[in-house]
Backbone as CSV, one residue per row, in Angstrom:
resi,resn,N_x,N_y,N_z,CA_x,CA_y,CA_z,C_x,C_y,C_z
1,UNK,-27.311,-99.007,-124.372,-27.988,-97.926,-125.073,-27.151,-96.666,-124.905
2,UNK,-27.027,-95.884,-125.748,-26.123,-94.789,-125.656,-27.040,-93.465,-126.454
3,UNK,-26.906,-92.610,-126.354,-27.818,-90.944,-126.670,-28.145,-91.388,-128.250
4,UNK,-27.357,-92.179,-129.390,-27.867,-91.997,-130.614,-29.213,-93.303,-130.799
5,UNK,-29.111,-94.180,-129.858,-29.937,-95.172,-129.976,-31.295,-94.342,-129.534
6,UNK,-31.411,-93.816,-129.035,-32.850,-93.284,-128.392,-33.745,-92.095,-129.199
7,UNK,-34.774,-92.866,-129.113,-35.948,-91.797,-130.027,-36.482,-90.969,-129.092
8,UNK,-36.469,-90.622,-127.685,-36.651,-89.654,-126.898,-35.338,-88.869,-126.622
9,UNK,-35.743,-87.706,-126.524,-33.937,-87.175,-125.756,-34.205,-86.988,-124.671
10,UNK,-33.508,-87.631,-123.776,-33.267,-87.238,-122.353,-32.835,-85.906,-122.007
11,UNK,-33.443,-85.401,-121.030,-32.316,-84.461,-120.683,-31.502,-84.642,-119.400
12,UNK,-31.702,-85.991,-119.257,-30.895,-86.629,-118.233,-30.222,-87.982,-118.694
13,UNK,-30.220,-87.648,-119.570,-29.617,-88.621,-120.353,-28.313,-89.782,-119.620
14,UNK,-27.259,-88.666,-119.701,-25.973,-88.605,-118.742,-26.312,-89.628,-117.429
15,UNK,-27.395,-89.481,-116.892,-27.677,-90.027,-115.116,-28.222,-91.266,-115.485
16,UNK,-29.007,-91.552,-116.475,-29.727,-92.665,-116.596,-28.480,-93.842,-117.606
17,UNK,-27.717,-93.114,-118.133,-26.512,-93.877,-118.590,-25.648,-94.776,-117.560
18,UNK,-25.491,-93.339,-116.537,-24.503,-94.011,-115.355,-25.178,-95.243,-114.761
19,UNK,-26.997,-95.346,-114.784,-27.789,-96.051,-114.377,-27.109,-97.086,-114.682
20,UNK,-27.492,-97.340,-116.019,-27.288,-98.093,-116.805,-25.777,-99.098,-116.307
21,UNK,-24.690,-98.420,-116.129,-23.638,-98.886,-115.806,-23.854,-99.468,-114.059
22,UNK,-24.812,-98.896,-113.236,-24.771,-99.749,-112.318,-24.320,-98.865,-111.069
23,UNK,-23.715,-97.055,-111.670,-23.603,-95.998,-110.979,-24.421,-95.766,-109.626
24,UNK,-24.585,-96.054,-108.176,-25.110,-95.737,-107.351,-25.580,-94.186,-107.081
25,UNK,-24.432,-93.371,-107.470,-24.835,-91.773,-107.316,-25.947,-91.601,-108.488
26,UNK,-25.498,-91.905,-109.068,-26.491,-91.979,-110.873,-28.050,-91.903,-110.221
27,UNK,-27.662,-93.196,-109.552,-29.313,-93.746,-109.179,-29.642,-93.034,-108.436
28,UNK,-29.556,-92.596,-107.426,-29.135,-91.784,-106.219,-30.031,-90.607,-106.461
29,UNK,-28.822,-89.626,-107.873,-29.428,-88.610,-108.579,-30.819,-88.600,-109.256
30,UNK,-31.390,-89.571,-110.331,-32.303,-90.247,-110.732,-33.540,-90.454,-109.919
31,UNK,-33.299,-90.809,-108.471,-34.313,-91.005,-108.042,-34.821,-89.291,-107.302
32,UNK,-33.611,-88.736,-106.588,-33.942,-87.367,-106.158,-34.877,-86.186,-106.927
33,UNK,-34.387,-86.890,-108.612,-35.110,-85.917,-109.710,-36.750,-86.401,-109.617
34,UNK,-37.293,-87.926,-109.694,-38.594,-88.240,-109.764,-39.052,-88.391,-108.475
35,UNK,-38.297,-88.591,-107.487,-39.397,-89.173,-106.279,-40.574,-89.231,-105.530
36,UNK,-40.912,-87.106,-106.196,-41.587,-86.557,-105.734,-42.843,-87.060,-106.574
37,UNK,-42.871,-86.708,-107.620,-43.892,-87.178,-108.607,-44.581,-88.452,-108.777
38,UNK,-43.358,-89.814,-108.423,-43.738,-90.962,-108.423,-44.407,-90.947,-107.224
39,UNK,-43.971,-90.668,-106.157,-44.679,-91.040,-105.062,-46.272,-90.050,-104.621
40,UNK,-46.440,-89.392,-105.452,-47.698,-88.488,-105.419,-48.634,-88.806,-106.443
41,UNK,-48.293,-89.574,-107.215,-48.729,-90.705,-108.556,-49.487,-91.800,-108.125
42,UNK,-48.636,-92.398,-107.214,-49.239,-93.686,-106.375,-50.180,-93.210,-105.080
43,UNK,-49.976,-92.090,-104.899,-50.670,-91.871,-103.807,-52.283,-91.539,-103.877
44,UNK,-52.431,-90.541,-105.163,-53.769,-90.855,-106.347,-54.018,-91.937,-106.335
45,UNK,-53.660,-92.925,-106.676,-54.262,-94.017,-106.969,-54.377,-95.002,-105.596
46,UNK,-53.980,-95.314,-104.888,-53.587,-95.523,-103.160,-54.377,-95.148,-102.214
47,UNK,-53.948,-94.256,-102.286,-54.977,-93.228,-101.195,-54.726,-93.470,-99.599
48,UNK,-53.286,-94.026,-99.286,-52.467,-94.245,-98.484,-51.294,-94.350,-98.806
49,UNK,-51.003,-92.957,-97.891,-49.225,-92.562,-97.662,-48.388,-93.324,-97.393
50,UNK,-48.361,-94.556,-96.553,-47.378,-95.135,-96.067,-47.173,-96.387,-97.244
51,UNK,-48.474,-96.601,-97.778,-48.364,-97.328,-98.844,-47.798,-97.136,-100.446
52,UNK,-48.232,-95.957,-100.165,-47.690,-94.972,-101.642,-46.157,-94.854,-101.197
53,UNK,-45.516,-94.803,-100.526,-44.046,-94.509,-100.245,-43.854,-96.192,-100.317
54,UNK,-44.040,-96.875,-100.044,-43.220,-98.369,-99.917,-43.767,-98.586,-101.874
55,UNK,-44.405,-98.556,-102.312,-44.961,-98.567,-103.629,-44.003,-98.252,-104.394
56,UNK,-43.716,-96.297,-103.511,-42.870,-95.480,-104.835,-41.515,-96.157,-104.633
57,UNK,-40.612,-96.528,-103.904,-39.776,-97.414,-103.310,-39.512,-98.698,-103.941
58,UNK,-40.410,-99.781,-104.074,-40.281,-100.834,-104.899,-39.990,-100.562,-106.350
59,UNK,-40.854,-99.472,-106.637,-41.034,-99.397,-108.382,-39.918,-98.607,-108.367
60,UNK,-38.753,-97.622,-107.584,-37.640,-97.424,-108.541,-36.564,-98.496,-108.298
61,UNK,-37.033,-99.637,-107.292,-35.732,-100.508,-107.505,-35.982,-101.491,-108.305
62,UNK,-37.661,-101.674,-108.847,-37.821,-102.209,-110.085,-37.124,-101.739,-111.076
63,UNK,-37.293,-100.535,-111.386,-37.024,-99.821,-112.660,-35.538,-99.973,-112.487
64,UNK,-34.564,-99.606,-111.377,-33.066,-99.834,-112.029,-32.886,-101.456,-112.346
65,UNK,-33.524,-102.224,-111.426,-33.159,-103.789,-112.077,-33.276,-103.462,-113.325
66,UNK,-34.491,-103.517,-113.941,-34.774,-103.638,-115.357,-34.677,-102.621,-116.294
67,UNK,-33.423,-101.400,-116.155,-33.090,-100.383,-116.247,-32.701,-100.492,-118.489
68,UNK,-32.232,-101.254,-118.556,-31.786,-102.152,-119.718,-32.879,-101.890,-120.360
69,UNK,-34.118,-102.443,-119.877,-35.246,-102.694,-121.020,-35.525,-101.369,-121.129
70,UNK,-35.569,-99.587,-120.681,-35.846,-98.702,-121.383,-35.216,-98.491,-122.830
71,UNK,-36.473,-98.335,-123.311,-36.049,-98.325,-124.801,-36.303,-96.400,-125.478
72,UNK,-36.136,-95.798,-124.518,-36.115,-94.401,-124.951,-37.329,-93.954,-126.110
73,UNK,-38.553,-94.604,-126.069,-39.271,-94.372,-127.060,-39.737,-93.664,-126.335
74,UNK,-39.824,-93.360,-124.922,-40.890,-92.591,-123.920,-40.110,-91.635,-123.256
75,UNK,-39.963,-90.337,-122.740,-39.362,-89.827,-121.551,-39.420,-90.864,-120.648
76,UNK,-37.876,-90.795,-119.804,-38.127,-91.703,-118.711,-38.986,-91.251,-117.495
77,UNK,-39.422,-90.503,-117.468,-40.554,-90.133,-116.450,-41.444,-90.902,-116.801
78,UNK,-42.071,-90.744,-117.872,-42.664,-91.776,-118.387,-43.057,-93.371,-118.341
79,UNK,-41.679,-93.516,-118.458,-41.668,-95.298,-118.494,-41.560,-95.391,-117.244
80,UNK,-41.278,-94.534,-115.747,-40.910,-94.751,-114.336,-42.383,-94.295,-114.319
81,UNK,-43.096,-93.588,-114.293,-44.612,-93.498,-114.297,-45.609,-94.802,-114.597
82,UNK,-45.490,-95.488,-115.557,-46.071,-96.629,-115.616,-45.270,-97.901,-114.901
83,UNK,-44.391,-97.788,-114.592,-44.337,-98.649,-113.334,-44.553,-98.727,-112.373
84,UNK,-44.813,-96.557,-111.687,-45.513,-96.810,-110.629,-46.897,-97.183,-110.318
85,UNK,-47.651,-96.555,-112.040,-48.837,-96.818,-112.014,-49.325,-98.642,-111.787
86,UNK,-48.575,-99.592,-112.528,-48.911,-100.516,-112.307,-48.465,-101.757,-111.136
87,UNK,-47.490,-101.169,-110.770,-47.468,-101.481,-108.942,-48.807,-100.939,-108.386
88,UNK,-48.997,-99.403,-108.191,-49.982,-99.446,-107.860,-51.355,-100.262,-107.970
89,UNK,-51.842,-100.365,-108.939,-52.835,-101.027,-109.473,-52.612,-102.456,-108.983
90,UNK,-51.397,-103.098,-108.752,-51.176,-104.538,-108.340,-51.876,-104.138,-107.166
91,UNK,-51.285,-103.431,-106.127,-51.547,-103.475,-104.562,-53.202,-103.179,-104.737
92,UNK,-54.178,-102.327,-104.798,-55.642,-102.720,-105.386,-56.075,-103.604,-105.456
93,UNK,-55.641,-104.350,-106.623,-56.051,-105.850,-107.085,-55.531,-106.626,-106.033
94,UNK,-54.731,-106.576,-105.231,-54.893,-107.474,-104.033,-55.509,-107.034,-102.925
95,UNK,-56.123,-105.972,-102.780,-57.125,-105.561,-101.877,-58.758,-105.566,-102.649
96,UNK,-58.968,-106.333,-103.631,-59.747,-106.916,-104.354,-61.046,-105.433,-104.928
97,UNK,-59.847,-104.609,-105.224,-60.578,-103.301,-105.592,-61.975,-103.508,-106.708
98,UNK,-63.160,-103.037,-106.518,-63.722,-103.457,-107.902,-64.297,-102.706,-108.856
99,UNK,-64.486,-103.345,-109.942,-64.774,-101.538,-110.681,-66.589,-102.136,-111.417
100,UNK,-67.171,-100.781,-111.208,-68.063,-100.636,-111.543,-68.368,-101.150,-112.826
101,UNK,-69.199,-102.217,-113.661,-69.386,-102.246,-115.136,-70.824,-101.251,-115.809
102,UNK,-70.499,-101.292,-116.552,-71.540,-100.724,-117.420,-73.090,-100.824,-116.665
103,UNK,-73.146,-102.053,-116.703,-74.406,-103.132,-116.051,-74.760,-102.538,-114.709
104,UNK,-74.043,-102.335,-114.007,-73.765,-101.435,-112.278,-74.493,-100.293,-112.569
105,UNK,-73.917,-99.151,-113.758,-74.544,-98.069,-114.258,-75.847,-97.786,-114.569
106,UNK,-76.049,-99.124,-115.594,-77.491,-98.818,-115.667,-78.705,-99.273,-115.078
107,UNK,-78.020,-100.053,-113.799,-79.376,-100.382,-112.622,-79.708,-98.810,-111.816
108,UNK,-78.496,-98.031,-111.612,-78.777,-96.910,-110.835,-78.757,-95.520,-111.558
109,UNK,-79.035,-96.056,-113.111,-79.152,-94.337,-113.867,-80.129,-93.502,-113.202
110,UNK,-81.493,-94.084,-113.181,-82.536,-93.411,-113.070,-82.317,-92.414,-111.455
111,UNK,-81.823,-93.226,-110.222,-81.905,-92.262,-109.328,-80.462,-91.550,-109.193
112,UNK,-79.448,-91.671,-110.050,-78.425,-91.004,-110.373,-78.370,-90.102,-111.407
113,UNK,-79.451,-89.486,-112.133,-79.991,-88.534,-113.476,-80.183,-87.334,-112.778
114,UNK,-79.128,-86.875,-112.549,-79.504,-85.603,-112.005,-78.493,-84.341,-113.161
115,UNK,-78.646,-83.590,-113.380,-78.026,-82.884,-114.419,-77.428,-81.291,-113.275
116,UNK,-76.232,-81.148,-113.163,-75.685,-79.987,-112.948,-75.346,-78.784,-113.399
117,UNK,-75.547,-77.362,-112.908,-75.741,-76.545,-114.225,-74.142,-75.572,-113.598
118,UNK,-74.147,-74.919,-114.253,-72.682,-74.076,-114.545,-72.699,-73.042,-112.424
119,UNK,-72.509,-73.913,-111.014,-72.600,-73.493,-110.205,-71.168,-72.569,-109.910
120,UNK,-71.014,-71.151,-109.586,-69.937,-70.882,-109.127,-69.297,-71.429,-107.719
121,UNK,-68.854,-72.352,-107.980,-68.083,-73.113,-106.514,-67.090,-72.636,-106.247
122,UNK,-66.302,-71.870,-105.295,-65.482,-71.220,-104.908,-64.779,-72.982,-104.183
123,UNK,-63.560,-73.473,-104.141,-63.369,-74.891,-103.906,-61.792,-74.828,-103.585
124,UNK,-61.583,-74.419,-102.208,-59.841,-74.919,-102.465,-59.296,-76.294,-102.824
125,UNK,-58.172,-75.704,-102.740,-57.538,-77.077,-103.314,-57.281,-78.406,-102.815
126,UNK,-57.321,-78.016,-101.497,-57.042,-79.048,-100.575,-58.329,-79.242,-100.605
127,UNK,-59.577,-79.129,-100.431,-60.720,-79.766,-100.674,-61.256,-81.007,-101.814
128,UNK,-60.393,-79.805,-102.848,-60.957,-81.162,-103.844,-60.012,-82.395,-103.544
129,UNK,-58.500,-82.322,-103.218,-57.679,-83.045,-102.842,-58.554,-83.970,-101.824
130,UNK,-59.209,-83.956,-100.912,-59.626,-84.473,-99.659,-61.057,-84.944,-100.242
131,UNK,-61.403,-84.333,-100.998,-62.751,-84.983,-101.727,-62.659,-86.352,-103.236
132,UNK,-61.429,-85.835,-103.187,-60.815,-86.844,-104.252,-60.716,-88.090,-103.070
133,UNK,-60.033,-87.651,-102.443,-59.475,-89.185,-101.876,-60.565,-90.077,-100.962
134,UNK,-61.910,-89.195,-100.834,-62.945,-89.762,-100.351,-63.522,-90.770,-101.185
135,UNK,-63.425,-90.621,-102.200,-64.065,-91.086,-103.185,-64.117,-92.813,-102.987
136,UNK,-64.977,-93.856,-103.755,-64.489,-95.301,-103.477,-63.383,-95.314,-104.376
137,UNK,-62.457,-96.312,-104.250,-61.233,-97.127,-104.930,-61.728,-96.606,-106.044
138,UNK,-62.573,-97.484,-106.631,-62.472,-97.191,-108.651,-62.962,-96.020,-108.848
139,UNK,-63.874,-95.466,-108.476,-63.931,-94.183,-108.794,-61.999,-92.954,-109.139
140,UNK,-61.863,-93.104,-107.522,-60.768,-92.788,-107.705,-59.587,-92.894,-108.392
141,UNK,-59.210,-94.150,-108.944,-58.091,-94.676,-109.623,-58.598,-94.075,-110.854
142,UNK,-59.544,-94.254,-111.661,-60.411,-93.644,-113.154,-60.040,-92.115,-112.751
143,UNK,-60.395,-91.589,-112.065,-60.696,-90.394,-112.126,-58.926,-89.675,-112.493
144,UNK,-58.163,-90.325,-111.401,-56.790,-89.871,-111.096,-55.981,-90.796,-112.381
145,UNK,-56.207,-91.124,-113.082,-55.678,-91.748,-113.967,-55.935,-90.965,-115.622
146,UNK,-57.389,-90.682,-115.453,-57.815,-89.892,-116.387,-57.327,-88.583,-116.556
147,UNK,-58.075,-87.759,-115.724,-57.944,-86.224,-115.005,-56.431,-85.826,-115.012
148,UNK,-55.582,-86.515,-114.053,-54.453,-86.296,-113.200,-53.065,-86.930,-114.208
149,UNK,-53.507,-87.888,-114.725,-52.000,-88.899,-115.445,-52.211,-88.543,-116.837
150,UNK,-53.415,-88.136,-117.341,-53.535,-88.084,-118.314,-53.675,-88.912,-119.520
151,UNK,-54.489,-90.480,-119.255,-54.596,-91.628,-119.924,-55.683,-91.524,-120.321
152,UNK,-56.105,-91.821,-121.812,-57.819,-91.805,-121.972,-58.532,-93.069,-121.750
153,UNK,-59.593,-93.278,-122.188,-60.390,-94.442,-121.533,-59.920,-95.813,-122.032
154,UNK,-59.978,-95.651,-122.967,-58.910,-96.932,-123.545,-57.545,-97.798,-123.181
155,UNK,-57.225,-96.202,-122.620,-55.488,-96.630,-121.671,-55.818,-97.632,-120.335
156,UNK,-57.275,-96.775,-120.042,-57.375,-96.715,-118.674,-57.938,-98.738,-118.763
157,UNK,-58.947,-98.786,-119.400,-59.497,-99.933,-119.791,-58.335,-100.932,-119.638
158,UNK,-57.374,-100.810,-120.553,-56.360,-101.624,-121.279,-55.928,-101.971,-119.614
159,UNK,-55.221,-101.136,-118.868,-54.312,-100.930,-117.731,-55.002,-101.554,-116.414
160,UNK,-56.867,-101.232,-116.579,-57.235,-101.789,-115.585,-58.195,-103.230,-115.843
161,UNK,-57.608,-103.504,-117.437,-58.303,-104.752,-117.395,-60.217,-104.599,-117.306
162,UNK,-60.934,-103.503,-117.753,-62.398,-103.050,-117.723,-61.814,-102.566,-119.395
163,UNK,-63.760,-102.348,-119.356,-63.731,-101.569,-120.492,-63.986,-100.489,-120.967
164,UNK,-63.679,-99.849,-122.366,-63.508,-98.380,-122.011,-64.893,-97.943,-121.556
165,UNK,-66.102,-98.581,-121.395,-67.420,-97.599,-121.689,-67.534,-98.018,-119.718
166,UNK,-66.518,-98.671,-119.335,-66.427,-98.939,-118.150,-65.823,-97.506,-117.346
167,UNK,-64.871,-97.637,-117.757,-63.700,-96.434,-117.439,-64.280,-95.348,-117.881
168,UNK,-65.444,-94.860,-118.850,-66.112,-93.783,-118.575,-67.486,-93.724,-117.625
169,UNK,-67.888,-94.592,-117.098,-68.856,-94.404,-116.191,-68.091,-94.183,-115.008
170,UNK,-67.228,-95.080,-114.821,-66.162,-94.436,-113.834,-66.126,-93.080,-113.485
171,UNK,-65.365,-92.927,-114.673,-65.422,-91.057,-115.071,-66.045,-90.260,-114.454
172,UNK,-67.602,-90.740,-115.145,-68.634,-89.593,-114.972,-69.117,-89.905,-113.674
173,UNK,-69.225,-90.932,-113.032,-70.021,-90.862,-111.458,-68.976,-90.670,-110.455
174,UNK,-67.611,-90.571,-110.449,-66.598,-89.850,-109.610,-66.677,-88.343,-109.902
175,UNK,-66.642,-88.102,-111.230,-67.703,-86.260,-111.272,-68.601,-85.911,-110.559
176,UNK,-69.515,-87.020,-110.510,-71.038,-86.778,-109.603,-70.937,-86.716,-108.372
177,UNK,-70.461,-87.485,-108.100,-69.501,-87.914,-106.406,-68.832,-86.202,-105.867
178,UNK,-68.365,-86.255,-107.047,-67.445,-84.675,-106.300,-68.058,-83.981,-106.326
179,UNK,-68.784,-83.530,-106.821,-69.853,-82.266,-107.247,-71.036,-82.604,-106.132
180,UNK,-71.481,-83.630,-105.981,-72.167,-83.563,-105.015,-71.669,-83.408,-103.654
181,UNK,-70.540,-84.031,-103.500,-69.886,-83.720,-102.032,-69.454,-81.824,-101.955
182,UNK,-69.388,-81.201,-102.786,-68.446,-80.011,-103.116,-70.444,-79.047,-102.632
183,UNK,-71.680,-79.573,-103.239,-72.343,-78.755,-103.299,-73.312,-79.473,-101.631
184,UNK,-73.151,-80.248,-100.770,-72.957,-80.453,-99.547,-72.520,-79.730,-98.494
185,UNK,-71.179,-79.120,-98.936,-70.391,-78.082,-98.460,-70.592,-76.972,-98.321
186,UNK,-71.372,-76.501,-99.476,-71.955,-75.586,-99.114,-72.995,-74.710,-98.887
């Protein structure tokens, strides 16, 4: 692949070429530019550091193996983003993560109907950070996938194998979750 084949423009174009050739500094460079992001990607979804680093780790020596198959339709942040996302999501599914269905939802609407009104919550950041990661598994992965990666329910569905009206109850009772832990606090 060379700069005219690609329907994204890199602006690293140059590094992911050298990739391409098998360049160690390339890679080197490449990974110094994402590492931070990938590995704070997986860690959303994870919710363990030591795991999110061996995660972010596998998925860029995935991604240079299979360095070839970028097809530049995506920023490569991008296409290195959904590989970390779905490593991640592997390691889950082998800790037999489970996600709430629809059916789950509507046994516990009635004592979960509580309606929140416009509260001024003063909320650092590291709170919601620490209230995020309290959260259960699926809550969390929906929420940080939605919110944080920016996938809508459909993505999320598709990616986690649920469905979308799944991935929005998700949604909305990891909202509830936080808001109630946030108005606990204070």
């Amino acid at each position: 692949m060379n700069k005219r084949d690609t329907v994204y423009q890199n602006i690293h174009q140059d590094i992911i070429d050298g990739c391409l050739r098998g360049d160690q500094k390339a890679q080197f460079q490449l990974y110094k530019l994402y590492y931070k992001a990938m590995y704070n990607t997986s860690l959303r979804i994870v919710n363990d550091s030591m795991e999110a680093e061996d995660i972010m780790q596998e998925s860029f020596l995935s991604a240079f193996e299979k360095i070839e198959t970028y097809e530049g339709k995506v920023s490569f942040g991008a296409w290195l983003k959904r590989i970390v996302i779905n490593d991640s999501l592997d390691v889950l599914k082998k800790k037999k993560v489970q996600f709430e269905t629809i059916d789950d939802l509507a046994l516990n609407i009635e004592e979960k109907n509580e309606t929140y009104g416009k509260e001024d919550i003063n909320v650092k950041i590291d709170d919601v950070r620490e209230a995020i990661n309290q959260l259960p598994d699926g809550y969390r992965v929906v929420l940080s996938l939605y919110l944080l990666e920016g996938y809508d329910h459909e993505e999320i569905g598709e990616i986690l194998g649920i469905s979308s009206s799944t991935s929005r109850s998700q949604y909305t009772r990891a909202k509830q979750k936080l808001l109630e832990q946030q108005k606990n606090q204070i």
